[in-house]
C-alpha positions in Angstrom: 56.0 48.6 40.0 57.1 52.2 40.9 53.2 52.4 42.5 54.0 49.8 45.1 57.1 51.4 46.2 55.3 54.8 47.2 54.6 55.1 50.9 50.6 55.4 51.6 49.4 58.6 53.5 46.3 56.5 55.0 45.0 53.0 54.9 42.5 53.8 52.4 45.0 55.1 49.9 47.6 52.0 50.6 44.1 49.7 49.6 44.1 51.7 46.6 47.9 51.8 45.6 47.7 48.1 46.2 44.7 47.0 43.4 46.3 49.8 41.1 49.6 47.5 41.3 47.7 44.2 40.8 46.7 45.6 37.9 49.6 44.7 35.5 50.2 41.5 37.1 46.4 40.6 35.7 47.0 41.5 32.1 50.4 40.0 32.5 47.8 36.3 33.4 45.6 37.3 30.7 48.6 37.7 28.2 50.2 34.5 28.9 46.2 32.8 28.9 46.0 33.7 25.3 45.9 30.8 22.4 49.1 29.8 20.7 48.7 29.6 16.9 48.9 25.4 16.7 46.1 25.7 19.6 43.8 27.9 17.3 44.2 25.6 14.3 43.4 22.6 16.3 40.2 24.3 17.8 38.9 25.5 14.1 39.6 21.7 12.9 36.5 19.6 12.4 37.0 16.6 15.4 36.9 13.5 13.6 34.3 11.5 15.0 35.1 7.7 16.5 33.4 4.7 15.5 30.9 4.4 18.4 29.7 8.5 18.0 29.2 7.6 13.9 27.3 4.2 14.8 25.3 6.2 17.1 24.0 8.7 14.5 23.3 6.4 12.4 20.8 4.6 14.8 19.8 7.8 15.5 18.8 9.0 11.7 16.9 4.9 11.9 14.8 5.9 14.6 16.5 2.8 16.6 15.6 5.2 19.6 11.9 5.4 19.6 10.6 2.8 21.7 6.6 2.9 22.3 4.1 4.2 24.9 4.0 1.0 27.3 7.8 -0.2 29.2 8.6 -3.5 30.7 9.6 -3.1 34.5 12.4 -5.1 33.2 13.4 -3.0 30.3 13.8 0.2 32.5 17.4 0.6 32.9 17.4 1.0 29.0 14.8 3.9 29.2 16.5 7.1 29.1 13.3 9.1 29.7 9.8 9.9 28.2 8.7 12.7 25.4 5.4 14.5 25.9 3.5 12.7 23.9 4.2 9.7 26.1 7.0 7.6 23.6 10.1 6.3 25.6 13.5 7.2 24.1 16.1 4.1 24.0 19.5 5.4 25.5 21.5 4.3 22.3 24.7 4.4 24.0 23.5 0.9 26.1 22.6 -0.4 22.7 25.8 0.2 21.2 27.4 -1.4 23.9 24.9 -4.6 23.4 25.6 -4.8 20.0 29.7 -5.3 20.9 28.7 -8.0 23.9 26.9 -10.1 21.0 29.3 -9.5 18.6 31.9 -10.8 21.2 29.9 -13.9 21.7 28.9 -14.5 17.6 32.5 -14.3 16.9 33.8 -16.8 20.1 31.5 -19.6 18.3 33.9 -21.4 16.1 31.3 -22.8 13.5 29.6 -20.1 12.1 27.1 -22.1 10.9 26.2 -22.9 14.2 24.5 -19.1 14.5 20.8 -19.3 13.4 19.0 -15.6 13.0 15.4 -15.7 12.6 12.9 -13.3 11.8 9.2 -14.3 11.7 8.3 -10.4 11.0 7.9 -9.0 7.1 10.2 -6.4 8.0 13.3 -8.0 9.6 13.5 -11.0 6.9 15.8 -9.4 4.6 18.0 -8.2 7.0 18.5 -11.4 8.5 18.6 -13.2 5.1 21.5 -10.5 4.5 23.3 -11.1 8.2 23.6 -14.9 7.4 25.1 -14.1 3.7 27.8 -11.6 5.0 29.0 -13.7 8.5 28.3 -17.2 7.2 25.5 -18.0 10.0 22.0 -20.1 9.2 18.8 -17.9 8.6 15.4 -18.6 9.4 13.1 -16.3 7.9 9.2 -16.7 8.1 7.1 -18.7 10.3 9.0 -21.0 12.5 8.3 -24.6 12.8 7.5 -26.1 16.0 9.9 -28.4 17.1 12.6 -27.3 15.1 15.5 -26.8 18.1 13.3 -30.0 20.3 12.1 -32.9 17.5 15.0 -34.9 16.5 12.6 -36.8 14.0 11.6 -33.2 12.8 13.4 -33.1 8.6 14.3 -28.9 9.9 16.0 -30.2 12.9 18.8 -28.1 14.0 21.1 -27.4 17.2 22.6 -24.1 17.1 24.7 -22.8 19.7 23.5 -19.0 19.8 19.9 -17.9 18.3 19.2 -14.3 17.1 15.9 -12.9 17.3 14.2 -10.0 16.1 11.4 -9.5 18.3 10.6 -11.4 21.3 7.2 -11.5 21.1 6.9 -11.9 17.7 9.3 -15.0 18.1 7.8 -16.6 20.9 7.8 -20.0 19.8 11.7 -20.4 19.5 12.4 -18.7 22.9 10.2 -21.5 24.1 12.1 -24.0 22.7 15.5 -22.7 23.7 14.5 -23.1 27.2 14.8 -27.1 26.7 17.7 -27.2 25.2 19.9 -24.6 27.1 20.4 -22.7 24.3 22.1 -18.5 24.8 19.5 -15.8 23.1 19.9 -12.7 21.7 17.4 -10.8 21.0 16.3 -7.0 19.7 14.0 -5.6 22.5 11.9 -2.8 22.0 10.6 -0.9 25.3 7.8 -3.2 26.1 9.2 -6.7 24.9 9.2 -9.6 27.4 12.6 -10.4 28.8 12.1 -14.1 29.7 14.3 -16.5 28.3 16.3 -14.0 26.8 20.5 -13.9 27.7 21.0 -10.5 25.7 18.4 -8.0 25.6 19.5 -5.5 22.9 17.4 -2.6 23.7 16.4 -1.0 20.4 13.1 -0.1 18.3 12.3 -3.7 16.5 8.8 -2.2 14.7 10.2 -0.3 12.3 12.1 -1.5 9.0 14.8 0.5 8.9 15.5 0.6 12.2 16.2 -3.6 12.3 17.6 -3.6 9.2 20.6 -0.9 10.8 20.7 -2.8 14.0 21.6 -6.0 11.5 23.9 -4.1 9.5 25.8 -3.0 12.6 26.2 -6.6 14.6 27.7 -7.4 11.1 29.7 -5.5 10.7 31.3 -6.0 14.5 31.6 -9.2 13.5 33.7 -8.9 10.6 35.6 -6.4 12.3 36.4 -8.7 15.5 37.2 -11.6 12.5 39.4 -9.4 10.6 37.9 -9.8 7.7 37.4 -5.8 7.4 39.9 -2.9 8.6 40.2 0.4 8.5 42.8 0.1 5.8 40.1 -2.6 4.0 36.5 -1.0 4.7 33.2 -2.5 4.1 31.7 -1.7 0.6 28.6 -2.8 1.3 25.2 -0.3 2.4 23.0 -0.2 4.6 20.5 -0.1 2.6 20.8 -3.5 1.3 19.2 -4.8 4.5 16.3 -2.6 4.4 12.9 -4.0 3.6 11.1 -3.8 0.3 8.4 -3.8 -0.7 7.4 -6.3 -3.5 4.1 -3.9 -4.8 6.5 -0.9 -4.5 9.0 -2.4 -6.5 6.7 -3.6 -9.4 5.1 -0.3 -9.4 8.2 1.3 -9.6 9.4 -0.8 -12.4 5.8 -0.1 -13.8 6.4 3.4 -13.7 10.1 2.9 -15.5 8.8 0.7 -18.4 5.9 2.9 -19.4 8.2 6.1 -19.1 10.1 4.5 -21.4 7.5 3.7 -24.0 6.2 7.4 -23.8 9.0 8.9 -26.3 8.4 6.1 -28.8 4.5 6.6 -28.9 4.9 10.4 -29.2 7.6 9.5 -32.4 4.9 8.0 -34.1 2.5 9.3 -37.0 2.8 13.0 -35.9 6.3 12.8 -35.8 6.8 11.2 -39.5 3.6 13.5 -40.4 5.3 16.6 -39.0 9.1 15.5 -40.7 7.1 15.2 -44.3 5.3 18.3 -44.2 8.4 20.2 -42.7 10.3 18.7 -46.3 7.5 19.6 -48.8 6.7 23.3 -49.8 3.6 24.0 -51.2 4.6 27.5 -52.4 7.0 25.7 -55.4 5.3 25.1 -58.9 5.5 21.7 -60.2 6.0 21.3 -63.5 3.9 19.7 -66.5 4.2 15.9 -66.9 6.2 15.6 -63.3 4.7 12.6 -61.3 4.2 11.0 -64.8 1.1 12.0 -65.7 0.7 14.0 -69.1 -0.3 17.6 -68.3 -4.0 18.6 -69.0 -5.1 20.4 -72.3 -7.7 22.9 -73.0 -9.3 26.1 -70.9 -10.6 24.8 -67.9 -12.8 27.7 -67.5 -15.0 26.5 -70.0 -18.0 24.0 -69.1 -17.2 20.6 -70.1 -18.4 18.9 -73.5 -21.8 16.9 -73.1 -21.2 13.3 -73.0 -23.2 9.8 -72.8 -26.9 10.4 -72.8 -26.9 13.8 -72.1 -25.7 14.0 -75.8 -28.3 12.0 -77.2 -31.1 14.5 -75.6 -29.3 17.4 -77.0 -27.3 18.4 -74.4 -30.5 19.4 -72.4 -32.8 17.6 -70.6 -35.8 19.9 -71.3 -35.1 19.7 -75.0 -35.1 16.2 -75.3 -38.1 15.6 -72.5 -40.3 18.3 -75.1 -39.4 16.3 -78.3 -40.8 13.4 -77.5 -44.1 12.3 -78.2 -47.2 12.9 -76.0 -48.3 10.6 -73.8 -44.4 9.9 -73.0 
């Protein structure tokens, strides 16, 4: 302050008094800029992340992302760009916001039986077997039956009010059908699925089996969210691994694997194991005495040779002896 009041001799050196007084006026700006202690603490906190950012790393950790080499013109808008190697990446945050607008419309159908999810793919079977256990809707899985949603005479006959599909190409027969009977589709499209006939294109990776069975796992769950039959306060138990697809050959040789494992300790614990425990008992160094085992003991030298017996007795003991007493011509 006392720099400010001094009277410059030149213009130059009033320039100069004037950016020596600004001086303290910054560090006074950079003083009152610093972090108050509650600020620092909240910056060093881990952010807890919201339900859209965790949903999103799940898909991502699925590979829902990955979509293939060829796009749709109509499938575009959900392209967020292309890798080197010529794959397009889904932009997940569209997809998340699909999966609420199906949700929205699963949940405003009053019956849910009247929800039908089918899966004519190996891979998305369980998962849809799983979606119709947890919300109560009708699953299809396998081949589908022409004239299912169109024959009335047909014994599989239904009339749903929203279908679910897994691949639109895969499933082409029932988007066919639903074209007849006005009926709302929702359907998992991968970067170069068709779009006709479908309502609600769901951009995500439908090839892969873990990516379908997270995308099914995820509608669920928004539905029993937007029911309230789960909370924050009352979470889902269930994994996400439960709509994942198996394998049947894995899983026998797996339990293959298991059954002989546990057979190995008991054929190891056989002979050589009783073999090894009696030998480990015995000790060969100990004498045993006369008569044990009940037999009587032995008596005599058993250096000397033993006493002729039988016909070697009648010949003498020898064989010579008794071949040279006998009478010629023998």
């Amino acid at each position: 302050v006392t720099l400010c009041t001094q009277t410059p001799k030149s213009p130059n050196e009033g320039t100069a008094l004037a950016d020596r007084a600004r001086v303290p006026s910054l560090c006074d700006a950079r003083r009152s800029r610093r972090p108050r202690p509650y600020a620092t603490e909240r910056r060093n906190m881990s952010p807890m992340l919201s339900q859209k950012e965790a949903d999103i790393q799940m898909m991502l950790a699925a590979g829902c992302h990955l979509g293939t080499k060829n796009v749709d013109f109509q499938m575009e808008r959900y392209v967020w760009k292309r890798r080197a190697d010529g794959i397009h990446i889904i932009n997940l945050g569209r997809t998340w916001d699909k999966l609420m607008l199906a949700a929205r419309i699963i949940v405003a159908t009053e019956n849910p039986q009247d929800v039908v999810c089918q899966s004519a793919r190996p891979y998305g079977q369980r998962a849809v077997l799983k979606f119709a256990q947890y919300t109560g809707a009708k699953a299809i899985a396998g081949r589908h039956t022409p004239g299912t949603f169109t024959n009335q005479k047909d014994a599989l006959f239904a009339e749903p009010r929203v279908l679910i599909l897994t691949d639109p190409r895969t499933d082409a027969q029932p988007i066919s059908e639903t074209a007849y009977v006005n009926l709302p589709t929702i359907a998992f499209c991968d970067t170069d699925s068709p779009l006709k006939h479908v309502d609600i294109a769901i951009p995500a990776n439908n090839k892969a089996k873990h990516s379908i069975g997270c995308l099914y796992y995820l509608l669920a769950r928004m539905v029993l969210q937007m029911r309230g039959t789960i909370s924050p306060a009352n979470p889902w138990d269930v994994m996400v691994d439960l709509f994942f697809y198996r394998d049947p050959e894995e899983l026998e040789q797996k339990e293959e694997e298991a059954a002989a494992a546990a057979a190995a300790p008991v054929e190891s614990a056989g002979y050589n194991a009783v073999a090894d425990a009696a030998y480990g008992a015995e000790s060969w160094d100990e004498q045993v005495p006369a008569g044990a085992g009940g037999f009587p003991a032995a008596a005599g030298n058993w250096s000397e040779a033993p006493a002729p017996t039988g016909w070697d007795a009648q010949q003498g003991g020898d064989f010579g002896s008794g071949f040279g007493a006998m009478p010629q011509g023998y």
